[in-house]
ZALO-539908 format. One record per residue (C-alpha): residue in three letters; x, y, z. Coordinates in pm, 1 decimal. Layout:
ZALO-539908
+--------+----------+----------+----------+
! residu !     east !    north !       up !
+--------+----------+----------+----------+
!    Ala !        X !        Y !        Z !
...
+--------+----------+----------+----------+
//
This chain:
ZALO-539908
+--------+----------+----------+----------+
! residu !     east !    north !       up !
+--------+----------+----------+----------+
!    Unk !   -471.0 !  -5848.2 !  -3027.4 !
!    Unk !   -708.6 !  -5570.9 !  -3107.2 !
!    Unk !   -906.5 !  -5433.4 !  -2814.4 !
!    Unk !  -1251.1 !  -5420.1 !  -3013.7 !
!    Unk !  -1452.9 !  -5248.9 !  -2710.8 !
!    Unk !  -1227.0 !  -4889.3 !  -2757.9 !
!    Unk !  -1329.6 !  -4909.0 !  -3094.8 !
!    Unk !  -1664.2 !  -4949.5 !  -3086.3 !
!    Unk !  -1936.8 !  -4691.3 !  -2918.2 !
!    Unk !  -2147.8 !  -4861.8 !  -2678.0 !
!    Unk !  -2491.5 !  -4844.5 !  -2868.9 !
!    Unk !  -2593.1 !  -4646.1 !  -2568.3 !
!    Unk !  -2367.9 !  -4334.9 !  -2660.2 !
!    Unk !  -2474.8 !  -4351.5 !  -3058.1 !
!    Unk !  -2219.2 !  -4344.5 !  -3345.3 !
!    Unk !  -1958.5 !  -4102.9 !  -3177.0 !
!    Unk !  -1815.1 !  -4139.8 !  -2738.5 !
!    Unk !  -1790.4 !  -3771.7 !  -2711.6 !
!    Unk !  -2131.7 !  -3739.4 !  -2816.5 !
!    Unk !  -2214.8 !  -3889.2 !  -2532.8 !
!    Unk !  -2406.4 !  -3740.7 !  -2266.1 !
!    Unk !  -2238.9 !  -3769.7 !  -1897.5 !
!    Unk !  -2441.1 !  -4016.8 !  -1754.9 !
!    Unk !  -2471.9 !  -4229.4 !  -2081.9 !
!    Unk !  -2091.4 !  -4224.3 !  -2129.8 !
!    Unk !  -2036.6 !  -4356.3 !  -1696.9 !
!    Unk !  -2359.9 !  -4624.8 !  -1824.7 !
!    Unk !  -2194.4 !  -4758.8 !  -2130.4 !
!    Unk !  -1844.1 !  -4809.0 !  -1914.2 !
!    Unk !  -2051.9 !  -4978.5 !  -1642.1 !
!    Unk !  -2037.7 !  -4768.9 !  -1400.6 !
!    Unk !  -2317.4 !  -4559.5 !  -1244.8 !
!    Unk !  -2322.7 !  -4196.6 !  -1307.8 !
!    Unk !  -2257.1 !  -3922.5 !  -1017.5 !
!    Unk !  -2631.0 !  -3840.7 !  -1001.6 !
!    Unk !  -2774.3 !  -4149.5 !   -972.0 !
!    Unk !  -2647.3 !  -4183.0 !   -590.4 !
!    Unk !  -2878.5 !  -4099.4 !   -322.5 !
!    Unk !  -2665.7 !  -3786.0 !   -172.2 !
!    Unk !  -2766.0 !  -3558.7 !   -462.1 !
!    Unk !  -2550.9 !  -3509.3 !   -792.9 !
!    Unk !  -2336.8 !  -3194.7 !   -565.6 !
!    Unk !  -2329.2 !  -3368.3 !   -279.5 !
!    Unk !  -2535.1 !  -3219.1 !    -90.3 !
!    Unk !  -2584.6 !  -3511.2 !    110.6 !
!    Unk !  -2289.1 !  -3548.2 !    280.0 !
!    Unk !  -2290.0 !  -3166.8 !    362.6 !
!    Unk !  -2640.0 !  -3212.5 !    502.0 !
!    Unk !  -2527.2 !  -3558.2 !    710.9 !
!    Unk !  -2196.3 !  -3308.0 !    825.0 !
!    Unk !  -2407.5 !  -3031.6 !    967.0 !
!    Unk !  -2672.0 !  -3255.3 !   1126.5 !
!    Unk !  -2337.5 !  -3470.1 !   1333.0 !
!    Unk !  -2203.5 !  -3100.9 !   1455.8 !
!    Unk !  -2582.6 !  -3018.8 !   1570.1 !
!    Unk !  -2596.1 !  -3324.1 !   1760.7 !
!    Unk !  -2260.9 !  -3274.3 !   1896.5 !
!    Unk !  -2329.2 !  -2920.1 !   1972.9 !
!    Unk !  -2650.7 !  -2957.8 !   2121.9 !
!    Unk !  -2818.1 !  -2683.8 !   2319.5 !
!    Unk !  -2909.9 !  -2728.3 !   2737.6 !
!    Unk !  -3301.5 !  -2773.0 !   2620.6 !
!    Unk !  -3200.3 !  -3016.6 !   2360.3 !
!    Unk !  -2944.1 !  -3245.9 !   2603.9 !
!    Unk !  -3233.9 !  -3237.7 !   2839.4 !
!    Unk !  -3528.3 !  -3378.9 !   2630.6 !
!    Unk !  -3273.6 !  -3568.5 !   2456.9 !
!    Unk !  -3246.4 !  -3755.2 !   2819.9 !
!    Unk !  -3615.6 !  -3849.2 !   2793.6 !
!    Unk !  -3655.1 !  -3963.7 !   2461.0 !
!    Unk !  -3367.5 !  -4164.2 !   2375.3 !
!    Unk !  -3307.0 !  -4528.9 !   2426.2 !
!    Unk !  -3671.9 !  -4606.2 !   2382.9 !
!    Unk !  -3739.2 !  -4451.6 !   2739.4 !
!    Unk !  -4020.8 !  -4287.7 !   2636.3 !
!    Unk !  -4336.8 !  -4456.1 !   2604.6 !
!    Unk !  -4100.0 !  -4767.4 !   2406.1 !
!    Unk !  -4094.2 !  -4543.8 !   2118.2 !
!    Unk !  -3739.9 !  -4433.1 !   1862.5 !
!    Unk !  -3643.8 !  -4118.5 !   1854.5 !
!    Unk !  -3336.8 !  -3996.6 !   1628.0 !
!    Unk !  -3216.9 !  -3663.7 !   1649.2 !
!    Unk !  -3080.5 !  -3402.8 !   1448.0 !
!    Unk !  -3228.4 !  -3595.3 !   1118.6 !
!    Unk !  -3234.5 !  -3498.0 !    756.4 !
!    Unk !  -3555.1 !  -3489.3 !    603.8 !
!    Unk !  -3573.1 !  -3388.0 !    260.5 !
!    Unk !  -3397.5 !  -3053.8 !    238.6 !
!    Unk !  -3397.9 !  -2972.7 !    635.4 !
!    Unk !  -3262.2 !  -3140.8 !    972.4 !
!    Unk !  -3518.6 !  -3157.6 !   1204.4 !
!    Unk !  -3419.9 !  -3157.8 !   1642.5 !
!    Unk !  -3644.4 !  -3507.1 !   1715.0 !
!    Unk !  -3820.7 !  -3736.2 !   1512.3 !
!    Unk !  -4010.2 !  -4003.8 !   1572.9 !
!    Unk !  -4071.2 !  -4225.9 !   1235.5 !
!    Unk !  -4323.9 !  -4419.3 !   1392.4 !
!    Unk !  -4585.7 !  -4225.2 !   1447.5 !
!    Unk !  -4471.9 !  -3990.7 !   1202.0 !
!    Unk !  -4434.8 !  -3680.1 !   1503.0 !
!    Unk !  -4164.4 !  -3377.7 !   1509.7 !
!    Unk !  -4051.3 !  -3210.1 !   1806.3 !
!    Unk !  -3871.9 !  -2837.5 !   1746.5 !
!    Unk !  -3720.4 !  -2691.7 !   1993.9 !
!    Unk !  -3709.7 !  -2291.5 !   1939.8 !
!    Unk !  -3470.8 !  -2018.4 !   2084.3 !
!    Unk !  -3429.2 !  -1666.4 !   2046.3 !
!    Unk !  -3254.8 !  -1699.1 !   1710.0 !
!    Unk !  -3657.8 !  -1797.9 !   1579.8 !
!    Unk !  -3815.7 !  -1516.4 !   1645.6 !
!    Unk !  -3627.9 !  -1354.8 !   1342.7 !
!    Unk !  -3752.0 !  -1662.6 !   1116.9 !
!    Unk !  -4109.8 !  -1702.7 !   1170.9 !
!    Unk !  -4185.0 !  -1748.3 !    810.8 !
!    Unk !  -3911.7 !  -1980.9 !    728.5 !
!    Unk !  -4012.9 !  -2161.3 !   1006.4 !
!    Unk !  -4432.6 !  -2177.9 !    867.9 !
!    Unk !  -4299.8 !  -2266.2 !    546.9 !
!    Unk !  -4046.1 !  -2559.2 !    698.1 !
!    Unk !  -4392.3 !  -2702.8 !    912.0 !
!    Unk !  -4593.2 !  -2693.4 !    600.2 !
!    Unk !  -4360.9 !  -2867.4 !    417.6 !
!    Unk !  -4298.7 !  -3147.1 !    682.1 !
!    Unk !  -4701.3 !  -3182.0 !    732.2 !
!    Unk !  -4730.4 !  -3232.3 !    364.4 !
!    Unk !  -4490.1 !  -3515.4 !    402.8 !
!    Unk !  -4712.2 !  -3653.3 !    673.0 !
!    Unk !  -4569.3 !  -3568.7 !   1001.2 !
!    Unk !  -4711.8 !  -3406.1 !   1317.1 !
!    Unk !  -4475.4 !  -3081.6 !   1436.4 !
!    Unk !  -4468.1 !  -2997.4 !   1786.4 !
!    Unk !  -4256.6 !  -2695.2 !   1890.2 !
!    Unk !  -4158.6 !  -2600.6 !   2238.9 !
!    Unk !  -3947.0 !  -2271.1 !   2341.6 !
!    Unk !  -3619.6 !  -2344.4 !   2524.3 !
!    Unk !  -3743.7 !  -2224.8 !   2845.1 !
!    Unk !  -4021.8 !  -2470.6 !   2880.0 !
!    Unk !  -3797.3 !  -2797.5 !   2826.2 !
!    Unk !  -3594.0 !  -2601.3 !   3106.4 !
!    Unk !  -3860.3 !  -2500.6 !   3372.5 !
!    Unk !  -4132.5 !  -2680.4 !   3293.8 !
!    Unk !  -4053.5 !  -3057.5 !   3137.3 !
!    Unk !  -4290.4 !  -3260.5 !   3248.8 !
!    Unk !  -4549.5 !  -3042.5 !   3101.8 !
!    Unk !  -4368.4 !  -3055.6 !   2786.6 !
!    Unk !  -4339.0 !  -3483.7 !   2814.5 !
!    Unk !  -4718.2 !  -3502.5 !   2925.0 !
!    Unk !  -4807.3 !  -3297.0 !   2614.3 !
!    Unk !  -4590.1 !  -3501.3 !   2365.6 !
!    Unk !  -4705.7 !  -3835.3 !   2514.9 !
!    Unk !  -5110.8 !  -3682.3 !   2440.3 !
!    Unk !  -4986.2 !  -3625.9 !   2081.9 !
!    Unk !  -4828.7 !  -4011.4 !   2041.2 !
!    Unk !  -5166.4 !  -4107.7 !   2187.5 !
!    Unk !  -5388.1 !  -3917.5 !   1891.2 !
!    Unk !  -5160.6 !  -4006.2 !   1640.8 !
!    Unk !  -5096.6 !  -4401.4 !   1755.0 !
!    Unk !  -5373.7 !  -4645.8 !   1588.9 !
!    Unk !  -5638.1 !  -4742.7 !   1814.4 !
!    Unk !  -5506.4 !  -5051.0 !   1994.4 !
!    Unk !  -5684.8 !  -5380.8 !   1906.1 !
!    Unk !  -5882.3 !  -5543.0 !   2140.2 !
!    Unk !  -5744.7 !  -5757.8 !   2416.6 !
!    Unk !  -5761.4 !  -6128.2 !   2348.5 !
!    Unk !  -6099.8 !  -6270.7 !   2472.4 !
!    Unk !  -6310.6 !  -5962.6 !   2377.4 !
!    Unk !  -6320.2 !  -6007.0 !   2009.6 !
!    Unk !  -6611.3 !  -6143.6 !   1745.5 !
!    Unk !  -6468.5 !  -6506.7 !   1862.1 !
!    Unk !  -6553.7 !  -6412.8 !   2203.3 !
!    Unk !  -6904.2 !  -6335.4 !   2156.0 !
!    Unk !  -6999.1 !  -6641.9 !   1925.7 !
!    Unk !  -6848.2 !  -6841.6 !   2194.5 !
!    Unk !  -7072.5 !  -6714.8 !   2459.8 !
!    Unk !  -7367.8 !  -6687.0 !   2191.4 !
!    Unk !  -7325.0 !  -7068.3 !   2130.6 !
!    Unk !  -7309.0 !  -7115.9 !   2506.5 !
!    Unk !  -7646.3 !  -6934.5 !   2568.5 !
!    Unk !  -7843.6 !  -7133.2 !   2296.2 !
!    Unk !  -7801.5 !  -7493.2 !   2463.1 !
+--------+----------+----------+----------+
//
């Protein structure tokens, strides 16, 4: 029995398989091609997941201690994650919901203020809100710090709907009431 399918080039690589291009070649064999997959084509991804697991298992005094407030929902109900890719950097906290990143900053950023404007610039254009706070303040002086994050989830959350009773129904009930 012949095996037709080595024979033949999948219509996808043209008249010849090594003309084939890479990813046409792993398309016509059914299987995906290395750059299709969502960690990058050099795998970048997985170095970029590796170095954001030993930042959060390495995490500074300042960082343990916020850490304590936001996680679990403890503060103000909200998610935090931290150490988290986004796009090409790994941001300390990051909450997704309302779109808000907190950097925390120690001596090693003085030496990279520009990197740092450029890495803000680039987050805002992505949407989010950065908030960064020196070491020494999460240290001395955190309830400042919270009271100042929680005034940035309030300017950034939606403006709450109102409360049940208050609403256009509301009034055309007590309109209708007034007219008999």
């Amino acid at each position: 029995m012949t095996n037709y399918r080595r024979k033949l080039p999948s219509p996808a690589c043209g008249t010849n398989r090594q003309d084939c291009r890479f990813g046409q070649r792993k398309l016509a064999e059914g299987r995906a091609p290395r750059m299709a997959r969502a960690i990058g084509a050099g795998g970048e991804g997985n170095l970029q997941l590796a170095r954001a697991r030993s930042l959060r298992s390495n995490a500074t005094d300042a960082e343990q201690k916020l850490w304590y407030h936001l996680r679990a929902h403890r503060f103000m109900g909200l998610k935090f994650k931290r150490q988290k890719p986004i796009g090409r950097y790994i941001v300390d906290f990051v909450c997704l919901q309302p779109k808000l990143i907190i950097e925390l900053d120690g001596g090693q950023h003085m030496n990279q203020e520009k990197y740092d404007q450029h890495r803000d610039s680039w987050l805002q254009e992505q949407g989010f809100t950065v908030l960064r706070f020196w070491n020494n303040q999460i240290l001395s002086e955190t309830s400042a710090v919270l009271d100042t994050i929680r005034r940035e989830v309030l300017a950034l959350s939606p403006t709450p709907s109102p409360a049940s009773g208050r609403g256009e129904h509301a009034q055309r009930e007590t309109e209708s009431c007034t007219s008999i």
